[in-house]
N, C-alpha and C positions, 0 to 999 in steps of 0.2 A: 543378602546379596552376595556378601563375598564367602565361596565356601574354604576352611583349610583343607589343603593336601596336605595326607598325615604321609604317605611315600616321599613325598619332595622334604618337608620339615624334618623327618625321622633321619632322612641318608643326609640333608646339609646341617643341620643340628641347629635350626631356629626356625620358628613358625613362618610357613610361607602358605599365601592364598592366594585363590584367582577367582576371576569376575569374567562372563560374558558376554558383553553387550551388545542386540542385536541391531542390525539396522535401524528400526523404526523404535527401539527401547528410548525413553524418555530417561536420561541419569539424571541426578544432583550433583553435583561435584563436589559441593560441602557434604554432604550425607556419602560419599563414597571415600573421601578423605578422612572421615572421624570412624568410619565401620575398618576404614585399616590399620587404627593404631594398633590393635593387639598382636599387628604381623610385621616382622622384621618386611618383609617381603611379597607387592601381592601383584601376582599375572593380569594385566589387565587383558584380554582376547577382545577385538573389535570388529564388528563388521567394514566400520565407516573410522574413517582420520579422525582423532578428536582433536578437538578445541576449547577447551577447559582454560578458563584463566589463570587460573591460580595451582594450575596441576603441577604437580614436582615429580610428575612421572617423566620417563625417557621411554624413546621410542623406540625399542630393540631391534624390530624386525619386522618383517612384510611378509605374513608364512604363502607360502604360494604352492597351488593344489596342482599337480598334472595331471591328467590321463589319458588314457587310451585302449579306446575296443577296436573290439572286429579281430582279434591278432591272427594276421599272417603269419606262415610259417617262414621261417627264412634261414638261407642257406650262409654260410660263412666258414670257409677252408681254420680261418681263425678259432672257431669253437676248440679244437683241440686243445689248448693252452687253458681252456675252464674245466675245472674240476670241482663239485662240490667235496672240499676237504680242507677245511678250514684249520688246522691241527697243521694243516704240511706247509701254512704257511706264516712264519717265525717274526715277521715283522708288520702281524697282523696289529698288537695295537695301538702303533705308531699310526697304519694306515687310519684308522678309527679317529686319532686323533685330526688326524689331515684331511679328514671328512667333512671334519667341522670348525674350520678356520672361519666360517660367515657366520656360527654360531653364536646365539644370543646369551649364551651362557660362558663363549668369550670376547665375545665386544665390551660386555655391559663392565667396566671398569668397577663397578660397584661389587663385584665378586671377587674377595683377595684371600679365600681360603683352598683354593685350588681348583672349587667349585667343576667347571670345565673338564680338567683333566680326571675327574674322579666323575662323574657324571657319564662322560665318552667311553671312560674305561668299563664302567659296570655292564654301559651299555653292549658295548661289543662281547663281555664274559659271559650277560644271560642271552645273547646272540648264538655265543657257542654251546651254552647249554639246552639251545631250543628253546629256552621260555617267551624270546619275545621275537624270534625268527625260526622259518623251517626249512631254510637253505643258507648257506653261506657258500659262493659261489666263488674261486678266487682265479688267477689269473695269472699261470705260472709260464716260465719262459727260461728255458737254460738251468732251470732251478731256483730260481729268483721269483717271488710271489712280489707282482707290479699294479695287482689293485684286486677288490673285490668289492662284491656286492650281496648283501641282505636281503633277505625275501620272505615275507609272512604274506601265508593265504587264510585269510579271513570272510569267508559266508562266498561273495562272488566277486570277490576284487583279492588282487594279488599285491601287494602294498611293498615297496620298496622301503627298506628302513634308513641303513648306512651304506655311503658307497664313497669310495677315493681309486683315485691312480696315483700309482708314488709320483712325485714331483718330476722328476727323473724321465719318466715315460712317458709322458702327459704331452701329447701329439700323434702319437702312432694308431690311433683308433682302438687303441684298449676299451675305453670306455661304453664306444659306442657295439664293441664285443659284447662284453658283459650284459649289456640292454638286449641285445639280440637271444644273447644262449637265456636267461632269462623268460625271455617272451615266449619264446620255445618249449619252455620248461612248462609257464604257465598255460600255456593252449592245450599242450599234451596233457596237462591235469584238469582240462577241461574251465579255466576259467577265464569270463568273458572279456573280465575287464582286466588294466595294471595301474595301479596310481602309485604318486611318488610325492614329496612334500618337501621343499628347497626356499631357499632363503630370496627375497626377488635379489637382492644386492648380489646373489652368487652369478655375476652373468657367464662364464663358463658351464654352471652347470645348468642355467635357464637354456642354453643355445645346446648343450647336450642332447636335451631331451626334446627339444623342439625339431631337433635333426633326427631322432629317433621314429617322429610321428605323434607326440605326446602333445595333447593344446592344456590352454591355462583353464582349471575347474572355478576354482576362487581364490579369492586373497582375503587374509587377517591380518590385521594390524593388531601388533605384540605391544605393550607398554610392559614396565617393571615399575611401577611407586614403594619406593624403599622409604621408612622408618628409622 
């Protein structure tokens, strides 16, 4: 049932595993509990809330799916201030880290090896190297880079990965930029759809993308059961 991730074990340095349970999946809770001893750490992914009595899992997070087809083209004098040039912008992995302040991998208090800040970080370095993004889109102004956004186009959805505005700017409709030049981007590459993956607790960035035109696809309930 629970498979390990040898990526996740290998970059934190203790065996971590995860579990999918689908809606209608029938678990044991004792039989899911004794298959996780050999793992410091294991994902629980859920369709449905659990209710386990005896479970010493915590509840990380509520992954929640957006999307949006049909993309209109759309006009904004603001595009100018986007540049895919992820290199001219110096205080890129601070923003990376400020992406992910609802992040489950820093709530969960149970991670005291930095876990978080080196996780964020790699993410955003195979971002610049293209292995897990094929745009980095940032958002420059005076010469000051005030947010960016991530973008991998994968089969026919255009998948948003990492995205922040500096603290600082966070009102001005930067955000709701980036989503636009984005959208633009991906229709001109011809693809249908854009989906985006966010935390439900992040209610700024649930009400971003809701203001974008993006509706809710599904929700997952995260658990962590540590060892």
């Amino acid at each position: 049932m629970i498979k390990k991730l040898k990526w996740d074990s290998e970059f934190f340095g203790y065996d971590v595993g995860k579990v999918v349970i689908e809606e209608n999946q029938v678990v044991s809770e004792q039989e899911l509990i004794k298959e996780s001893y050999p793992f410091k750490l294991v994902y629980i992914f859920s369709d449905i809330k659990l209710d386990f009595k005896h479970f010493k899992s915590k509840l990380v997070d509520i992954k929640t799916t957006f999307y949006k087809k049909q993309l209109a083209w759309e006009e904004n004098p603001e595009f100018i201030h986007c540049k895919d040039e992820p290199a001219a912008c110096n205080n890129l992995r601070q923003l990376a880290l400020e992406s992910g302040v609802f992040s489950r991998f820093k709530r969960d208090n149970n991670f005291t090896n930095n876990e978080f800040e080196k996780l964020y970080s790699q993410w955003i370095n195979d971002s610049i190297k293209k292995i897990n993004a094929d745009h980095i889109i940032v958002y420059k102004e005076n010469n000051i880079c005030k947010g960016f956004v991530s973008l991998k186009f994968q089969k026919e959805i255009a998948e948003i990965g990492l995205m922040a505005v500096d603290e600082d700017s966070r009102g001005e409709g930067i955000g709701l930029t980036l989503l636009g030049f984005i959208n633009n981007l991906s229709r001109s590459k011809g693809f249908p759809e854009m989906r985006v993956t966010t935390q439900f607790e992040n209610i700024p960035a649930m009400q971003l993308y809701e203001k974008a035109g993006y509706t809710i696809l599904s929700k997952q309930y995260i658990y962590h059961l540590w060892n």
